[in-house]
N, C-alpha and C positions, 0 to 999 in steps of 0.2 A: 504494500500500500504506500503512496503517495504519501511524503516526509511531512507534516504538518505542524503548525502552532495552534494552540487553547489560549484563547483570550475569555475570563470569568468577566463577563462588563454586568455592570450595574448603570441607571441613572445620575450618577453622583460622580464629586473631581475624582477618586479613588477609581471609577470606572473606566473616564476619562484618560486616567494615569495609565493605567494598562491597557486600555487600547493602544494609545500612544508608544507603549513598549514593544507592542506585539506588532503593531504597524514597522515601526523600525527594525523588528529582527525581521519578520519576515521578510523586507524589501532586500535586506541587507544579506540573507542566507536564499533568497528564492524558495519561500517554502509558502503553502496555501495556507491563510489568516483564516480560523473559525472562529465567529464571534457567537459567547452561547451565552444567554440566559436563563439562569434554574431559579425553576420555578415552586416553590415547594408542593409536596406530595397531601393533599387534605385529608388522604385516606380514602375518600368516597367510593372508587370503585368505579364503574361504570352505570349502576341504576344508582343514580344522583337525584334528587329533589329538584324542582323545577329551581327555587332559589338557590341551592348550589353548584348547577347546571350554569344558571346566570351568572354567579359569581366568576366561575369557571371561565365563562368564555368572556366575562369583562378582563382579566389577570392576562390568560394569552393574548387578547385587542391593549392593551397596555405593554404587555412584552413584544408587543412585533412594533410599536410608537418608539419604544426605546431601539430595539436593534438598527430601524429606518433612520433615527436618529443616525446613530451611531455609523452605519452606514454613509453616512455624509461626511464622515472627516477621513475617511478611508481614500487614499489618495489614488490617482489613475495607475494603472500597473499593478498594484497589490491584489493579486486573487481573495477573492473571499468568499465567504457562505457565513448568513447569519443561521442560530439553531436555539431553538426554546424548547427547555429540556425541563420535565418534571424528576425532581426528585427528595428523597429525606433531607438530606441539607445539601448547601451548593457545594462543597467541597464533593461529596459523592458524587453530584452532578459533572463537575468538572472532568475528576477522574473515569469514572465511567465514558463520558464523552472523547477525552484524549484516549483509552483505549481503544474504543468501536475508531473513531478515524484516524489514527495512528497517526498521534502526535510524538514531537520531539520535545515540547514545553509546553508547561500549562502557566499562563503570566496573570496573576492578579496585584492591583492596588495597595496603599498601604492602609490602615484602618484610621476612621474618622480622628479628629484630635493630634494626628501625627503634624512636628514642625518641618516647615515647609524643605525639600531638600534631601529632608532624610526617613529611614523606614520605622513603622510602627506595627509590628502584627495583630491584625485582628483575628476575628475566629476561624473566617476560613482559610488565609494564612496559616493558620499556627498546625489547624488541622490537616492541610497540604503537608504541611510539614513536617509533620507526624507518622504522616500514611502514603503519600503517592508513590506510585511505581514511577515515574515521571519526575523529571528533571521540574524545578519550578523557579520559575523569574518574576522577583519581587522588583514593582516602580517606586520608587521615592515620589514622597509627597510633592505636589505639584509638577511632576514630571513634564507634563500634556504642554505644562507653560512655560518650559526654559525654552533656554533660544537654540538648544543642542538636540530638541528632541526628535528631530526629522535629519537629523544628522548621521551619515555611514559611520556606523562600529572603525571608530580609532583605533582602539587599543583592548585587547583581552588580557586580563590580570587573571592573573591563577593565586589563591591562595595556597601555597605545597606546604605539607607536611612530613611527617614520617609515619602515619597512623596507616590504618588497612585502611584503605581506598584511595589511599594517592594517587596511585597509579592510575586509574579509573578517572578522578580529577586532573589529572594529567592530561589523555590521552581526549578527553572532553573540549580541553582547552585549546588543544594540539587544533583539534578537527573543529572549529569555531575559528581558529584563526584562520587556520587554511581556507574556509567556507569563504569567509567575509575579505579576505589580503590582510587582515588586520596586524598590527605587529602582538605580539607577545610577551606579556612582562609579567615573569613568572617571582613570587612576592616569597621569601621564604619564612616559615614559622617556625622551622624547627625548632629552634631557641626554649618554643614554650612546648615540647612535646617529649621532651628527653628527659629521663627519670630525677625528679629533688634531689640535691643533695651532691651533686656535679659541680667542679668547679668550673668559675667563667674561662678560662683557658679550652678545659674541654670543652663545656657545653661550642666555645667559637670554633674548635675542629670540628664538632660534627657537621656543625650548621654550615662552615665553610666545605666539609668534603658533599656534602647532600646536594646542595646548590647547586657546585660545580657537575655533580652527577645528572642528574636534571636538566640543567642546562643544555648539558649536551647531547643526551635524549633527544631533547626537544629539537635543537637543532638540527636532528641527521633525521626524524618525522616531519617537519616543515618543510613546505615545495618549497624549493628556489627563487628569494628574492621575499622571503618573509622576513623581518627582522625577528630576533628574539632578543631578551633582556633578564638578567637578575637583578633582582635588589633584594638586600637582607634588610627589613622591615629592624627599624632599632628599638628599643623600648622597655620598659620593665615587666608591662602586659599588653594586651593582645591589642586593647583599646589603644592605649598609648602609641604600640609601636604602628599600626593602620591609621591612627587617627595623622602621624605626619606624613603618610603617603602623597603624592602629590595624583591628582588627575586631571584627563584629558578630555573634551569636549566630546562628547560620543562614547566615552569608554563605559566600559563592563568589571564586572568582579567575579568570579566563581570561586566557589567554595564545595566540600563536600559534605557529606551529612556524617552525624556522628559513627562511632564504632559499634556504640550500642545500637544502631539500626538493624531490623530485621530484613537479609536477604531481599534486594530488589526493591528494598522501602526508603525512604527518606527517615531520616529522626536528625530533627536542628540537636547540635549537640551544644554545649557551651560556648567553643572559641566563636563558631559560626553568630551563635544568639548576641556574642561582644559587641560581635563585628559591626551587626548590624547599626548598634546605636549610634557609631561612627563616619559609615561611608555614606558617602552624598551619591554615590551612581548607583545603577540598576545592580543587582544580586541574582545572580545564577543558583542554587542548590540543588548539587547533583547525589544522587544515589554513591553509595560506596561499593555497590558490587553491580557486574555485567551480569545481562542474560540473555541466551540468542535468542532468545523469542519477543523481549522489548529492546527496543531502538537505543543507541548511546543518546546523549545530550547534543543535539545537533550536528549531526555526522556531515563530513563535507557531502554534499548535496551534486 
């Protein structure tokens, strides 16, 4: 099946915000934009009462106002299909939907109350994140409104570690630059994953031989004519040393999901949840294990 994005839109800036993310990756990886709205499930069944029959079909004549909306900031070139989906909550809707049309990301907003720029999880967030077989791509508040948001993927950051699913974060990042030309600048953490109780001498060999191993990974998978980059992230924690990162207009971050994830699932682990408070650009979160039968996180297309 045809490589796809999952846009979660809502009526609201937070809808807004991920459409606008989902617009940009997909222009930027060539892949078909599904904008879906879930609608929740009443229970009813199909012999419904004439007033929840009405109610019924007032909610989908209101979700097909918003998608037609939504539809209008969707720019020429972008494939798309809008879809109004019933279900228990939108996160199930979401995911279930990125399965049947075999998406490569499912992208939602950040939750109401979040300051302008950066992310705030709300429920189906937190719950994607928890549970999706599927890569997911979180927009910072007011995304829709920056003057970068229709701008091509600059830059892929990869946050590397040394935990189980580097590699997998790795190789996500690898196949996103290659997709987009983007350059590569691979962020190292080591520093914060290597067992208490190390001195700073050591903890700076691991961190310097890990980088360097990476690096060069990434180098000899990247087609010709991609730039790649390290920088070791400085700082005493996770916030600190992300929060002096510097970024670039268009760019991205990926991170993976924790250890304690279950096989082919997402779970936000700690560093990732830091991170969040910090970064002003969009956030990738990829699963920590492969499986052939789901899609990596945006494979060169």
């Amino acid at each position: 099946m045809t490589s796809a994005i999952v846009v979660g839109y809502t009526a609201t800036d937070a809808g807004a915000d991920a459409l606008a993310l989902g617009v940009r990756l997909a222009r930027s990886t060539h892949r078909h934009l599904h904008v879906l709205v879930v609608l929740p499930d009443d229970g009813s069944g199909s012999a419904t009462a004439p007033t929840e029959s009405l109610y019924a079909d007032l909610i989908r004549g209101q979700a097909k106002e918003w998608l037609d909306a939504a539809a209008e900031l969707i720019p020429d070139g972008v494939a798309h299909t809008a879809h109004a989906r019933i279900a228990d909550s939108f996160a199930e809707g979401l995911v279930h939907a990125g399965e049947e049309l075999g998406a490569d990301l499912i992208v939602v907003g950040a939750a109401n109350g979040a300051t302008i720029g950066l992310h705030r999880m709300g429920s189906v967030a937190r719950a994607l994140l928890h549970s999706s077989p599927i890569p997911v791509a979180l927009a910072p508040a007011g995304f829709a409104h920056r003057e970068d948001a229709d701008a091509p993927i600059s830059r892929v950051t990869a946050a590397i570690g040394s935990r189980p699913g580097a590699d997998v974060l790795l190789d996500a990042a690898v196949a996103l630059s290659a997709s987009t030309g983007a350059t590569l600048r691979l962020v190292s953490l080591v520093a914060f994953d290597v067992p208490r109780g190390l001195d700073v001498q050591t903890i700076r060999l691991v961190s310097a031989a890990h980088g360097d191993d990476v690096l060069a990974r990434a180098e000899v998978e990247l087609p010709p004519g991609i730039p790649v980059e390290l920088e070791r992230a400085p700082g005493d924690t996770v916030e600190e040393a992300v929060a002096q990162l510097g970024w670039l207009p268009g760019e991205l971050i990926l991170v993976g999901s924790s250890r304690l994830a279950q096989p082919r699932r997402l779970f936000l682990g700690s560093t990732a949840a830091k991170m969040l408070d910090v970064i002003p650009v969009p956030m990738i979160v990829v699963p920590r294990t492969r499986a052939t039968d789901a899609p990596d996180a945006l494979p060169d297309a």
